[in-house]
BALOBA-1460 file (C-alpha; in Angstrom, 3 decimals):
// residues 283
<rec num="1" residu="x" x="112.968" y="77.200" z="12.751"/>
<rec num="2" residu="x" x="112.020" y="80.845" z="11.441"/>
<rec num="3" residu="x" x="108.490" y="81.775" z="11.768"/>
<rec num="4" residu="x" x="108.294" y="84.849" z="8.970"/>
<rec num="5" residu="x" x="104.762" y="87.079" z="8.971"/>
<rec num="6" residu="x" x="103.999" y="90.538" z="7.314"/>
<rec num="7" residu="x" x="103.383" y="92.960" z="9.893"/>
<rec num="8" residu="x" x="100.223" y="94.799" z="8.560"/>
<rec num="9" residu="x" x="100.562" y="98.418" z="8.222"/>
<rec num="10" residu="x" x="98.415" y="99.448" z="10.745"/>
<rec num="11" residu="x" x="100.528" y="97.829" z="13.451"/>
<rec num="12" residu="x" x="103.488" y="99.279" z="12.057"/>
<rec num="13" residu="x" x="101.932" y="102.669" z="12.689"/>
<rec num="14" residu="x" x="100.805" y="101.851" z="16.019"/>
<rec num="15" residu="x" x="104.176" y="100.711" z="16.998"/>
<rec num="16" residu="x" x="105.458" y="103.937" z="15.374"/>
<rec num="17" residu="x" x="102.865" y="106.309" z="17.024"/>
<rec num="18" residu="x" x="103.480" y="104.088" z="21.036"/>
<rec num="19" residu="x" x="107.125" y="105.347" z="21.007"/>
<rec num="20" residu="x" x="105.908" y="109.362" z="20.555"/>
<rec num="21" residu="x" x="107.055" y="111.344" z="23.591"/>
<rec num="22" residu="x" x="103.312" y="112.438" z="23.921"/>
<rec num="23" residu="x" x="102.213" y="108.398" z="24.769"/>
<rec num="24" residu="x" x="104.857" y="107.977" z="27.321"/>
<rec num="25" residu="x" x="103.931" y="108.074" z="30.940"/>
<rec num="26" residu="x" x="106.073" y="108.766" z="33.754"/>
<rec num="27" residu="x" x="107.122" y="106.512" z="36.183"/>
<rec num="28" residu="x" x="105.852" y="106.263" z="39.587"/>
<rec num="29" residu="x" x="108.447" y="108.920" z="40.780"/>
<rec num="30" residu="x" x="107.474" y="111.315" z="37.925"/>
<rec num="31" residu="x" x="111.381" y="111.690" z="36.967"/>
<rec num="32" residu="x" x="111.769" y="112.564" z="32.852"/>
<rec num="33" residu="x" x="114.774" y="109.947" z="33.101"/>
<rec num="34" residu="x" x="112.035" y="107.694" z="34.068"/>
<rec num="35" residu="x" x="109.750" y="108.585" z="31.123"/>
<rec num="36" residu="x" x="113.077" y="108.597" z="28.751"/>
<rec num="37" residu="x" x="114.079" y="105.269" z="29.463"/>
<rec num="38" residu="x" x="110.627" y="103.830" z="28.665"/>
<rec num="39" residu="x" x="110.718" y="106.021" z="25.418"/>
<rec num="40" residu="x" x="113.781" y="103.693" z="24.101"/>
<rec num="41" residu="x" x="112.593" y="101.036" z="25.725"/>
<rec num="42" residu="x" x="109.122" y="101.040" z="23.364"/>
<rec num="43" residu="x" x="111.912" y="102.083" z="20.011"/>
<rec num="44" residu="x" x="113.299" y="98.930" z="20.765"/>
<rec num="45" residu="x" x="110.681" y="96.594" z="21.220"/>
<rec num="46" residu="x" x="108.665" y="98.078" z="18.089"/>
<rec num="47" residu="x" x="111.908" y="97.432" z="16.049"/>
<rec num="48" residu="x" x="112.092" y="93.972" z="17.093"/>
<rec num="49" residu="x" x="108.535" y="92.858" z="16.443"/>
<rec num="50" residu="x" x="108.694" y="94.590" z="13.019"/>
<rec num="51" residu="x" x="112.131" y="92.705" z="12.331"/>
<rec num="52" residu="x" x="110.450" y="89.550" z="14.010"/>
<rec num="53" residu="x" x="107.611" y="90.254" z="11.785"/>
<rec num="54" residu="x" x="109.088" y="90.222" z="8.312"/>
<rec num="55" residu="x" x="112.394" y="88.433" z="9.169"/>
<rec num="56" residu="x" x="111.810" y="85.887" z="11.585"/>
<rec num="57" residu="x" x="112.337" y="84.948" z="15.110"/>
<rec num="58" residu="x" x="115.457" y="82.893" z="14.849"/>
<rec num="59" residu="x" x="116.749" y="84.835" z="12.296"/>
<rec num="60" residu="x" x="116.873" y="88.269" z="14.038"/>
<rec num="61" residu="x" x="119.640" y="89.373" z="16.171"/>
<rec num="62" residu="x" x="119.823" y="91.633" z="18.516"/>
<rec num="63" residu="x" x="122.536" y="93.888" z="16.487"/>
<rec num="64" residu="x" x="119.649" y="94.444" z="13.625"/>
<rec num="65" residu="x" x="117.351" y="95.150" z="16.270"/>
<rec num="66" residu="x" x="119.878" y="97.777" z="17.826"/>
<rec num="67" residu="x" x="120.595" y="98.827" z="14.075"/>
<rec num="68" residu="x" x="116.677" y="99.352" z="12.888"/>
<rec num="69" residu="x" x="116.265" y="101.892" z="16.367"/>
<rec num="70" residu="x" x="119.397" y="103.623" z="15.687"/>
<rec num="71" residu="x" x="121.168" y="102.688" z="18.528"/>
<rec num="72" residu="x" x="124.456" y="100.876" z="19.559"/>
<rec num="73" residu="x" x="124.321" y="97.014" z="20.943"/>
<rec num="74" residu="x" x="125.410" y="97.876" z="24.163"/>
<rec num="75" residu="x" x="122.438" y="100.046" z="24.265"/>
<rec num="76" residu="x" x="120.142" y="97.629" z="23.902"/>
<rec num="77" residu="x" x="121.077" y="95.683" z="26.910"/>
<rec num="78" residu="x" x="121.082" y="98.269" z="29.101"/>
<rec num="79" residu="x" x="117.507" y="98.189" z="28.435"/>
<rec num="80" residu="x" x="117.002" y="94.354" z="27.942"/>
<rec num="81" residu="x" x="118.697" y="91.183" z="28.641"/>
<rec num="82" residu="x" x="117.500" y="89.153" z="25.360"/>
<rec num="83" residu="x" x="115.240" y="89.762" z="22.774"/>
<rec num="84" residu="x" x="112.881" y="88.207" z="23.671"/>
<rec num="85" residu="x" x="112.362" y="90.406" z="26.444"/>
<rec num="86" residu="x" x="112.177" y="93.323" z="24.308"/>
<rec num="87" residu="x" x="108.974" y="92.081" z="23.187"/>
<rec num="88" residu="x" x="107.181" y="93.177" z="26.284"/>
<rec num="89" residu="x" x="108.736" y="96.464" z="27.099"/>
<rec num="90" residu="x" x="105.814" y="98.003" z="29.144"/>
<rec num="91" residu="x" x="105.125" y="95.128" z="32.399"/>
<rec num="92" residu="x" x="107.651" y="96.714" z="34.015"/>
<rec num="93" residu="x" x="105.445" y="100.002" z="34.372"/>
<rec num="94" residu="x" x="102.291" y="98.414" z="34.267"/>
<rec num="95" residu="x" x="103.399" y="96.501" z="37.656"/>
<rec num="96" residu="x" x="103.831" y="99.771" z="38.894"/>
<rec num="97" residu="x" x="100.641" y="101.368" z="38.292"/>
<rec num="98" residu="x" x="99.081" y="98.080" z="39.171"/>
<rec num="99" residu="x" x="100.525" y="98.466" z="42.316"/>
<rec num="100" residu="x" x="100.250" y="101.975" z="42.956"/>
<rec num="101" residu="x" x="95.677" y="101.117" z="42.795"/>
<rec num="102" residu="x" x="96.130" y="98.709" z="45.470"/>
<rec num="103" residu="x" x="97.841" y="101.406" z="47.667"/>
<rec num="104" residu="x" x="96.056" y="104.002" z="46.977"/>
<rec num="105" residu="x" x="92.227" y="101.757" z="47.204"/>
<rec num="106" residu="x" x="89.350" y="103.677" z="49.765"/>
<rec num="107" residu="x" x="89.523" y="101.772" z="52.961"/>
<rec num="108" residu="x" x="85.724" y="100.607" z="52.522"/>
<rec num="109" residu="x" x="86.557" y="98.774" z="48.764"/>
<rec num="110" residu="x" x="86.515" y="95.401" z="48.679"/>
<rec num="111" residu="x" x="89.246" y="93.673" z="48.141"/>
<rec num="112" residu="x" x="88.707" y="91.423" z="44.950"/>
<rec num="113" residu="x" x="87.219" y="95.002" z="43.518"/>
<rec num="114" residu="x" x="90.216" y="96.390" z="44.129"/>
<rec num="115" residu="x" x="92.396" y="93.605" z="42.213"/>
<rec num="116" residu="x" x="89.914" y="93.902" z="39.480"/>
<rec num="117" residu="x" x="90.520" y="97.712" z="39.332"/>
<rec num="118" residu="x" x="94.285" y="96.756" z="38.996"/>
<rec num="119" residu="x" x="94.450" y="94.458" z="36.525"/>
<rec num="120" residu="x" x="92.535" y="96.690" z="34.333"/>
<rec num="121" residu="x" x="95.921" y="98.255" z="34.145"/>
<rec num="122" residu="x" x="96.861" y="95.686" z="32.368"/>
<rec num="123" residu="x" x="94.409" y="95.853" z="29.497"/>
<rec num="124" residu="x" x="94.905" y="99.472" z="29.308"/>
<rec num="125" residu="x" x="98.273" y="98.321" z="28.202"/>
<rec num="126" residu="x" x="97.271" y="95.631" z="25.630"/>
<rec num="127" residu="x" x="94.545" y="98.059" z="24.251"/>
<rec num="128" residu="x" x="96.502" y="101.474" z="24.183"/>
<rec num="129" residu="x" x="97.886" y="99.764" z="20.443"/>
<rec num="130" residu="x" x="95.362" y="97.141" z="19.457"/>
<rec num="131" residu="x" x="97.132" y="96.324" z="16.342"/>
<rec num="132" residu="x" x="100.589" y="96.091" z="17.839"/>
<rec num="133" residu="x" x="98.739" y="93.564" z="20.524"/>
<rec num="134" residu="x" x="97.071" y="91.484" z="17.675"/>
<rec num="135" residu="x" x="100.902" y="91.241" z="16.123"/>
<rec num="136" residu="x" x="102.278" y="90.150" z="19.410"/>
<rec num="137" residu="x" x="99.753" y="87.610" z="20.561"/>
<rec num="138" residu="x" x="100.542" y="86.481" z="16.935"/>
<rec num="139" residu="x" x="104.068" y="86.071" z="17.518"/>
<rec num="140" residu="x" x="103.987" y="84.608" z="21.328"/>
<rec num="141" residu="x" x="101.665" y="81.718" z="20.155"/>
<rec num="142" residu="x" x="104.305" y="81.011" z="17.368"/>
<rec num="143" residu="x" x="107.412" y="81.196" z="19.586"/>
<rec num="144" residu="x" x="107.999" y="79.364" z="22.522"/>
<rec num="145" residu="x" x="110.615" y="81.455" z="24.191"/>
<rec num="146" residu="x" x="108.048" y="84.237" z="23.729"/>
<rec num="147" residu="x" x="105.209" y="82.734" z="24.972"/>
<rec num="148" residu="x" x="107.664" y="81.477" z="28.384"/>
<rec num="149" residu="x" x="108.680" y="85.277" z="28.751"/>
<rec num="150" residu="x" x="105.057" y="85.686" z="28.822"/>
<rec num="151" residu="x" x="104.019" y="83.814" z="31.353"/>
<rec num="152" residu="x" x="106.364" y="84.873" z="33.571"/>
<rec num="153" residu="x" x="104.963" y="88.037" z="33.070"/>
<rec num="154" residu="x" x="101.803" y="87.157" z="34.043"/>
<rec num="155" residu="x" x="102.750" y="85.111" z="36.967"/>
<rec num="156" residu="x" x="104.412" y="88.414" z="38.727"/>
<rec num="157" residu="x" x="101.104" y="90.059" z="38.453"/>
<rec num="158" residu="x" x="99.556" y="86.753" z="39.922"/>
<rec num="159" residu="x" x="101.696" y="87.003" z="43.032"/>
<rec num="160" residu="x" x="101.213" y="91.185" z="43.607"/>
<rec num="161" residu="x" x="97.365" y="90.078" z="43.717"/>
<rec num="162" residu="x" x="98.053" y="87.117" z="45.996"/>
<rec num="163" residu="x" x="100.131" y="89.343" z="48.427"/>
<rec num="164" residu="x" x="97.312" y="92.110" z="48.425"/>
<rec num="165" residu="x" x="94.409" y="89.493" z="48.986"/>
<rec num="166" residu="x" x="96.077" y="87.710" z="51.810"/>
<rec num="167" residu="x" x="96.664" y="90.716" z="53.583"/>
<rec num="168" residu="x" x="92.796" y="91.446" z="53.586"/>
<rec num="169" residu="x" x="91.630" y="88.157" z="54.530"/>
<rec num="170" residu="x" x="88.538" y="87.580" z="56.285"/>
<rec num="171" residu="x" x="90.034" y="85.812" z="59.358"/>
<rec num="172" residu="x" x="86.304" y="85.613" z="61.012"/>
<rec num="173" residu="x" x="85.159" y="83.119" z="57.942"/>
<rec num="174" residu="x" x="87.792" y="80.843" z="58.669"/>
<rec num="175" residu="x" x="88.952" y="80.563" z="62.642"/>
<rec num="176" residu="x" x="91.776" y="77.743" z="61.936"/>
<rec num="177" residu="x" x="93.359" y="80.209" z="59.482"/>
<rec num="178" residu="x" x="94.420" y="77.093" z="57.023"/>
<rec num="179" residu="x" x="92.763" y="78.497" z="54.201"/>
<rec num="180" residu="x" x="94.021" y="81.724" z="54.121"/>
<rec num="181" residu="x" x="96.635" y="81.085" z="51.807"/>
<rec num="182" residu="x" x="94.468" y="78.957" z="49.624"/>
<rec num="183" residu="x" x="91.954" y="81.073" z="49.038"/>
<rec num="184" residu="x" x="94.012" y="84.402" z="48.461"/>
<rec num="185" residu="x" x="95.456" y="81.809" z="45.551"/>
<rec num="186" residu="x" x="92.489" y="80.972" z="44.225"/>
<rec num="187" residu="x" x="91.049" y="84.400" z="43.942"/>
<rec num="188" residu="x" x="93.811" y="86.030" z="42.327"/>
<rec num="189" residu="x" x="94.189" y="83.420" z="40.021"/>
<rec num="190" residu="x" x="90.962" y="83.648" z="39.205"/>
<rec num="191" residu="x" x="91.029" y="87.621" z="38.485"/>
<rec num="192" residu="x" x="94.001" y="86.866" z="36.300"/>
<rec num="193" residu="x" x="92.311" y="83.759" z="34.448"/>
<rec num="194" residu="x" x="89.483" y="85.898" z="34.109"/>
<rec num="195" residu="x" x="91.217" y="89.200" z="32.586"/>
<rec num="196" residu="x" x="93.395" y="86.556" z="30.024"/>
<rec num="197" residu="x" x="90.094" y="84.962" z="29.307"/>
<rec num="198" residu="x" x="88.553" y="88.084" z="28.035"/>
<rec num="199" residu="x" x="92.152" y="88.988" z="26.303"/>
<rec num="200" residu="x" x="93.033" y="86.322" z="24.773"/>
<rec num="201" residu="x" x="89.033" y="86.460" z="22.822"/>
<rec num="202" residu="x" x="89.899" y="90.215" z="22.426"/>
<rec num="203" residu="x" x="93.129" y="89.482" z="20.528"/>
<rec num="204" residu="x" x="91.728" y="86.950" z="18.439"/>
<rec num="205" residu="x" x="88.733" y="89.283" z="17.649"/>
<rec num="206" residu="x" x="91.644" y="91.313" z="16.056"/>
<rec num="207" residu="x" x="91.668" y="94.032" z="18.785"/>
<rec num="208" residu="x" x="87.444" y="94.680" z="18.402"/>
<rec num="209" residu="x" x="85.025" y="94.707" z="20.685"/>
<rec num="210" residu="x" x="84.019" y="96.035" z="23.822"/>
<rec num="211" residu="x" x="86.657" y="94.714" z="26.086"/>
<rec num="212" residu="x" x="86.470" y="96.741" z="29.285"/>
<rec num="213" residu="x" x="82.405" y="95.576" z="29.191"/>
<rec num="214" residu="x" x="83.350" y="92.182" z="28.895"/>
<rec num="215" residu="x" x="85.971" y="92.443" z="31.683"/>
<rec num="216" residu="x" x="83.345" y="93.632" z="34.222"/>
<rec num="217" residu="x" x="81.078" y="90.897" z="33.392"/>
<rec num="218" residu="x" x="83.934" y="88.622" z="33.857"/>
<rec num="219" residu="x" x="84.858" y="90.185" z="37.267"/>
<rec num="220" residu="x" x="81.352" y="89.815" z="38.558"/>
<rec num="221" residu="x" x="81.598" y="86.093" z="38.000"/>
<rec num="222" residu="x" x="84.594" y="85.993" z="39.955"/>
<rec num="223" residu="x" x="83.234" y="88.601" z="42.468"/>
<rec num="224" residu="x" x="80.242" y="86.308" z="43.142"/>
<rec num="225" residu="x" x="81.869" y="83.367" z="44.061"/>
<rec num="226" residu="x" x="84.943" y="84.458" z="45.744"/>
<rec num="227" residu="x" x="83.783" y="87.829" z="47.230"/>
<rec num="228" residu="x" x="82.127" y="86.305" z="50.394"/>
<rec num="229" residu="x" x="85.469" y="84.847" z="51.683"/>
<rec num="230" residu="x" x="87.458" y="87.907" z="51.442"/>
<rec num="231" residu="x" x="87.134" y="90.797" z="53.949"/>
<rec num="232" residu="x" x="86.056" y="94.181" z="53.040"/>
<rec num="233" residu="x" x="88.106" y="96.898" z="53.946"/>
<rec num="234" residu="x" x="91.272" y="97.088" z="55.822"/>
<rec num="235" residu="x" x="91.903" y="95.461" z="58.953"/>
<rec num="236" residu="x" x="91.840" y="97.731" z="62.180"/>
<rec num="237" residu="x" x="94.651" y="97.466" z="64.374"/>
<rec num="238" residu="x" x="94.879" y="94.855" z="67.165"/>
<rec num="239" residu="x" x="91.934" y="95.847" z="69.462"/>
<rec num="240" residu="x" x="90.726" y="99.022" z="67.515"/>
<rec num="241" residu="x" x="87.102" y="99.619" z="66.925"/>
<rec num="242" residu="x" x="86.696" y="99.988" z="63.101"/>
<rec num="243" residu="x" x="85.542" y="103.131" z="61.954"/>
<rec num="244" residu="x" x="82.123" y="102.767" z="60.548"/>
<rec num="245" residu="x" x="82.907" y="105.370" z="57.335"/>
<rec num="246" residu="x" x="86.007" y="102.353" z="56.391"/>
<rec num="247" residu="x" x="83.172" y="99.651" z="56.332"/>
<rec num="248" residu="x" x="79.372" y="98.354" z="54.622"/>
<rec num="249" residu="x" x="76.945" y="99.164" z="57.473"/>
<rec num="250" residu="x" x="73.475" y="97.181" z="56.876"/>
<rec num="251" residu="x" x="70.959" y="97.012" z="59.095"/>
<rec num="252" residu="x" x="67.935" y="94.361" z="57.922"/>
<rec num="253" residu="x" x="64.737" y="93.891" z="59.525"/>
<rec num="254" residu="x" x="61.387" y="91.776" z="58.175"/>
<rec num="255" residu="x" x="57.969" y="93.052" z="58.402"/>
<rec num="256" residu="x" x="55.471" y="90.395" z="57.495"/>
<rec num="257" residu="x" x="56.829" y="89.267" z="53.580"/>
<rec num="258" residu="x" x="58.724" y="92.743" z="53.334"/>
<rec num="259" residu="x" x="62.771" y="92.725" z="53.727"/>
<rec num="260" residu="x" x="63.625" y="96.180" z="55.073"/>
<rec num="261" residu="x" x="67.428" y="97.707" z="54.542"/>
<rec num="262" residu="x" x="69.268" y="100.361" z="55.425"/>
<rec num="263" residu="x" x="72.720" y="101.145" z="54.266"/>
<rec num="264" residu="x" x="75.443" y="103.941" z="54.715"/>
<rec num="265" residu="x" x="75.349" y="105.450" z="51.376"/>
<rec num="266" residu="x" x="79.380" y="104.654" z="50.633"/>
<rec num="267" residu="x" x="78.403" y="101.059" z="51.611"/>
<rec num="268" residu="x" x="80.204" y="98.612" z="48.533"/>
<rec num="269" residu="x" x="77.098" y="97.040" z="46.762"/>
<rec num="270" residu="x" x="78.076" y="93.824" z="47.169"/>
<rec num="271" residu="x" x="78.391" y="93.935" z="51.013"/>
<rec num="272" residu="x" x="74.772" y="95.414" z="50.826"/>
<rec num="273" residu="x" x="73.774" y="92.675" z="48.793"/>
<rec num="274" residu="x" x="74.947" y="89.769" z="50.888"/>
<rec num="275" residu="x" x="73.759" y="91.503" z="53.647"/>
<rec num="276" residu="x" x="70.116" y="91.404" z="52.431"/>
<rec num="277" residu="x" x="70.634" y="87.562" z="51.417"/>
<rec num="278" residu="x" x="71.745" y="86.401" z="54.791"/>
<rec num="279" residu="x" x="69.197" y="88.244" z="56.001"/>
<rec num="280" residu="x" x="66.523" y="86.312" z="53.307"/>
<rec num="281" residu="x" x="68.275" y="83.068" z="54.089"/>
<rec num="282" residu="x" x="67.632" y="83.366" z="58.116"/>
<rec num="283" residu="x" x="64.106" y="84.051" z="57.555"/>
């Protein structure tokens, strides 16, 4: 079955415009093979949506696609395995940055913050080249190879958050330790279902909107009822006293019907929040 569709001008220049050397990051280890190899790998995949596009799915082979970026077959497979790989020719490198915020996160962020800072990697992706998004969503709900490419995608992001989560768990909430795995899960699941929710209604807005707004007001959702599980911060070596700059300090007191607090200043918002609601709950 073919599945034929114009590509619209403006995504054609998009595509165009996402393989320029000036749009082309480098890799985490800064080499200009690095930034190179991304380079062909964006030719390639632009090719192939445009021959997807206009020619069809089925009907495009990965010799045309080779042939419309001016390179040789073997070429193309030293940069992708099928073609419908190609389609998705940044994940690779947007794992990588995603990756590199959870390293590189303040000790005293909390953790589900943290995942929401890295996914946002993710949308910086889809909305570098709204129109060349728009096409692909297009094309992934039309193919089902591309759609199963990506969801495999998505799934590898699913897991980095799961790994990051679990290794931040709040061990104090739950003694037995049983639902440490389970809620890790369920958090970074949510993240993710949260950041595709917002997506998905961004793509088929056509690319408009005010995406990055509607992401944090997804993220809070998520943030409220998943944040008080998790543990804030790092954990301190076996035995260690934490150091009070890595953590929220609140200190809450009631005088008559007023709630007194007082917080480090580079306490997370959130901590100081649920501090004061304990805190309003005991009374």
């Amino acid at each position: 079955m073919q599945y034929v569709r114009t590509m619209s001008q403006s995504a054609k220049t998009q595509a165009r415009a996402a393989t320029a050397p000036s749009d082309v990051p480098e890799s985490s280890a800064g080499s200009r093979a690095a930034a190179q190899r991304l380079k062909m790998r964006r030719e390639l995949a632009s090719a192939a949506m445009e021959l997807f596009a206009t020619k069809g799915y089925e009907a495009t082979t990965v010799d045309e696609i080779a042939a419309a970026a001016g390179v040789a077959r073997r070429t193309f497979f030293r940069h992708f395995r099928s073609k419908e790989e190609a389609i998705f020719p940044d994940h690779d490198d947007t794992l990588i940055r995603a990756e590199a915020v959870l390293d590189a996160a303040p000790a005293h962020e909390h953790p589900l913050d943290t995942v929401c800072r890295g996914i946002k990697e993710v949308m910086k992706m889809y909305a570098a080249s709204p129109a060349v998004s728009v096409e692909r969503y297009r094309l992934t709900r039309e193919v089902p190879t591309l759609r199963e490419r990506e969801i495999a995608s998505v799934a590898r992001y699913e897991r980095l958050f799961t790994r990051y989560l679990l290794a931040h768990f709040d061990e104090h909430d739950h003694h037995d330790g049983n639902d440490d795995p389970l809620l890790a899960e369920v958090a970074a699941s949510a993240v993710v279902t949260a950041h595709n929710h917002v997506l998905r209604r961004w793509l088929r807005a056509g690319g408009q909107g005010d995406v990055e707004a509607q992401l944090d007001h997804a993220f809070a959702i998520v943030r409220k009822t998943f944040g008080t599980g998790i543990g804030a911060g790092r954990r301190s070596p076996e035995g260690a006293t934490p150091d009070p700059a890595a953590r929220a300090e609140a200190q809450v007191r009631t005088e008559g019907e007023v709630l007194v607090a007082v917080a480090r200043t580079d306490a997370p918002l959130d901590e100081v929040m649920r501090t004061i609601e304990e805190a309003l709950r005991r009374k």
